[in-house]
C-alpha positions in Angstrom: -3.4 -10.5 -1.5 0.0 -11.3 -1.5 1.0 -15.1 0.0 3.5 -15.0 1.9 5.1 -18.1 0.8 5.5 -16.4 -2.9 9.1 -15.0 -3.3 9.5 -12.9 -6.3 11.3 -10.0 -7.5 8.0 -7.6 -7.4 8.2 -7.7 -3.8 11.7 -6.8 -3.1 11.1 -3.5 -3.0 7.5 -1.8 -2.3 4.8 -2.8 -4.5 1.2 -2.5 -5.2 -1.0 0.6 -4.3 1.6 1.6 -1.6 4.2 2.2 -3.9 2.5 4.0 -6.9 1.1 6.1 -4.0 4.9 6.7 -3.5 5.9 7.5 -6.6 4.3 10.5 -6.8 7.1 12.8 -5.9 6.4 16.4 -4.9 7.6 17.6 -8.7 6.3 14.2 -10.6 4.2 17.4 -12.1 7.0 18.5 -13.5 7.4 15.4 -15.9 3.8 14.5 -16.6 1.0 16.1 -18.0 -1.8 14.5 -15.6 -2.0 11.8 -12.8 -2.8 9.1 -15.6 0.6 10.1 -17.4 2.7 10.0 -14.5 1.3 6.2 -13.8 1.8 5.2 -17.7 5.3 6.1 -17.4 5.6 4.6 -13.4 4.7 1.3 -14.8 6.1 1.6 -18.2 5.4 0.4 -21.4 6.6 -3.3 -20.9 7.5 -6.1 -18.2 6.0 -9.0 -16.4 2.5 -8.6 -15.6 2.9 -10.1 -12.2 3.3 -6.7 -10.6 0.5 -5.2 -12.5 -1.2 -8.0 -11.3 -0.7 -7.3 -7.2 -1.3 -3.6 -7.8 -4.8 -4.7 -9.5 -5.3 -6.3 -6.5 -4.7 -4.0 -4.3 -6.7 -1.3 -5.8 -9.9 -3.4 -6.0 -9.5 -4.4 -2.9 -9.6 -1.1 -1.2 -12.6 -0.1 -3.7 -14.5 -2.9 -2.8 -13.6 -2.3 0.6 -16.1 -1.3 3.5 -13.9 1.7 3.8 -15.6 4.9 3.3 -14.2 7.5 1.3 -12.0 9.3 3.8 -10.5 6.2 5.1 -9.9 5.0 2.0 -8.1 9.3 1.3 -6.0 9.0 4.6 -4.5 5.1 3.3 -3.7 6.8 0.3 -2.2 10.3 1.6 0.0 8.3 4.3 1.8 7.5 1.0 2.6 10.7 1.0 6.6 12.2 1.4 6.0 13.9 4.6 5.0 17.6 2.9 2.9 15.9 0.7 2.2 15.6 -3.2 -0.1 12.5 -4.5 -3.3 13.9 -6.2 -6.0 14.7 -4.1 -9.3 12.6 -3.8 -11.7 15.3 -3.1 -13.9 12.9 -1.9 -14.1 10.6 -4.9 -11.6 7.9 -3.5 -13.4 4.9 -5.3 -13.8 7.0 -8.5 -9.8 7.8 -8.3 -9.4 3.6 -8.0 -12.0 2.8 -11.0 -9.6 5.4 -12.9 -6.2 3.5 -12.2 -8.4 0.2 -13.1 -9.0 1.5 -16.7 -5.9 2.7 -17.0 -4.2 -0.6 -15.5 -6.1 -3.5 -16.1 -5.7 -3.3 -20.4 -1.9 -2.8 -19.8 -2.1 -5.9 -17.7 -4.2 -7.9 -19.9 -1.8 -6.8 -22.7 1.3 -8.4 -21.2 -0.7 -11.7 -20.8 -2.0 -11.4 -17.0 -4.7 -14.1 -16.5 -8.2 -12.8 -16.8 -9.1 -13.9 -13.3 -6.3 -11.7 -12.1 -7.8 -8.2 -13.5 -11.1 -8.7 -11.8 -11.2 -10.5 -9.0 -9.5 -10.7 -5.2 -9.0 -13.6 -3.0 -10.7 -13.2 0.3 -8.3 -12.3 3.2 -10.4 -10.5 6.2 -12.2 -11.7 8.2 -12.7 -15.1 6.8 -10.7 -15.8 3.9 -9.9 -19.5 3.3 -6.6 -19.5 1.9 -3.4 -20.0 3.6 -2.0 -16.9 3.2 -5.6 -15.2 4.2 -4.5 -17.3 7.5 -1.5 -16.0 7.6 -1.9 -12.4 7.6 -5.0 -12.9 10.2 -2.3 -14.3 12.4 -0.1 -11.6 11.8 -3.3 -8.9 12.0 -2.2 -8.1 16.4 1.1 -7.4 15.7 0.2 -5.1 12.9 -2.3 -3.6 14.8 -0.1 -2.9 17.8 2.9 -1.4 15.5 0.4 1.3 14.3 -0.7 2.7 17.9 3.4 2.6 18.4 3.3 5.7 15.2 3.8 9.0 16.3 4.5 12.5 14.3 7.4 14.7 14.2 6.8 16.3 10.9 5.0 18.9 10.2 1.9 19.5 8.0 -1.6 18.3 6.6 -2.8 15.1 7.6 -3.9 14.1 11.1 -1.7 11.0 12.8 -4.9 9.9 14.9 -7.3 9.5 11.9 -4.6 7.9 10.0 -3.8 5.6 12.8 -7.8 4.9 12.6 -8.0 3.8 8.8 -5.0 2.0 8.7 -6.7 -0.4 11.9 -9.7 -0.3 10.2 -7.6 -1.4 7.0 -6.2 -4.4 8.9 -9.2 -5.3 10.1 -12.1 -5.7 7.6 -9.3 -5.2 4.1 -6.2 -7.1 4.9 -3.5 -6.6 7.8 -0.2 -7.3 4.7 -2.0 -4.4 2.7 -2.4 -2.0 6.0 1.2 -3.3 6.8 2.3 -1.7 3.8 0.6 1.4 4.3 2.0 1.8 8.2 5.6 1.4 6.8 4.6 4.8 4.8 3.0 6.7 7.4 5.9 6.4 9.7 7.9 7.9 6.6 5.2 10.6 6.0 5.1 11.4 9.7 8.3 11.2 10.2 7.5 8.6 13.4 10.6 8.4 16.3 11.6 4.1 15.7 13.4 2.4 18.4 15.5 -0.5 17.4 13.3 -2.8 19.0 10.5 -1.5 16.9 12.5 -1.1 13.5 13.0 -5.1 14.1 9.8 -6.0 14.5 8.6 -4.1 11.3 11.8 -6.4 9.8 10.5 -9.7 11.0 6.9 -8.9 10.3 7.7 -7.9 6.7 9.7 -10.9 6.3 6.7 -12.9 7.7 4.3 -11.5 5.4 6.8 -12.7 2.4 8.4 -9.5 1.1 12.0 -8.9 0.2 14.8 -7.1 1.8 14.0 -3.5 0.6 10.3 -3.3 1.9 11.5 -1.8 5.2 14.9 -0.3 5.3 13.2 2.7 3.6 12.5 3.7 7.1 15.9 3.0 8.7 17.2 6.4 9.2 14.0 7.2 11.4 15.5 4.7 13.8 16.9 6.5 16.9 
């Protein structure tokens, strides 16, 4: 998971799962022959491992997950742009994940990422040790109560309630900083109304969970 006391330049921006879920544009088809093609060229062909590394993460932890396979499709569709376009599960969610692993994991062994890195995840809920499993516990309310604050304005597939019901699920028995992530793209794919006071809060609690500047102020012209 990520620790929040680790600043680095992966985490300026999105990272992980949630944004190679957002990179898939609603014409990425048009520069790619598959889904495996457009993530070889997403990640590219060289570059510090350490991102690699928090995507790996990410993506076992979510397959390893007690998430079932349409909780695990709704995390993944909320990283949607709000009329869609990342390649469809069809109810094979954890086959989709072990795909991305054998796609990502040799890349990331390749540019020197540490073995325990590429197959294994630090325990976060509900009773990881570490500090920054403590951390995102504390955090876990707040998150919680910023995703029954989502609501919809756009139009089309997906359902805000079931969505609203993986990503709790996600911060409760996965890990609240990886469900964070995952709100910060529903409200985009939803196109959720933001108040100041609530745009703030996502600020302060990204800045708590230790990411950089750009994680929210993707969502900033939602703020009303």
């Amino acid at each position: 998971m990520h620790d929040p006391a680790a600043q680095r330049d992966d985490t300026v921006f999105d990272f992980g799962v949630t944004a190679l879920g957002g990179s898939f544009h609603g014409d990425w088809c048009l520069d790619a022959e598959d889904e495996m093609d457009h993530v070889l060229t997403y990640l590219g062909p060289e570059g510090d491992p350490a991102g690699l590394a928090l995507l790996i993460e990410d993506l076992l932890r979510l397959r390893d997950s007690g998430l079932d396979d349409s909780e695990l499709s709704l995390l993944w569709h909320a990283t949607d742009p709000p009329y869609g376009g990342a390649p469809d599960f069809r109810g094979a969610a954890r086959a989709w994940f072990d795909r991305l692993l054998t796609l990502i994991v040799p890349l990331a062994r390749g540019r020197g990422a540490s073995e325990a890195s590429l197959t294994s995840c630090t325990p976060c809920v509900p009773d990881g040790t570490s500090p920054a499993a403590a951390q995102h516990r504390r955090l876990a309310p707040e998150v919680l109560e910023l995703i029954g604050l989502l609501d919809q304005r756009a139009q089309g597939p997906g359902s805000l309630d079931r969505t609203r019901e993986a990503l709790a699920r996600c911060a409760e028995t996965v890990c609240p900083e990886l469900a964070f992530r995952f709100l910060l793209h529903a409200a985009n794919r939803f196109w959720s109304r933001l108040s100041t006071e609530t745009y703030g809060r996502l600020e302060r609690l990204s800045t708590a969970f230790g990411h950089g500047p750009h994680v929210v102020d993707a969502l900033r012209y939602l703020v009303e």
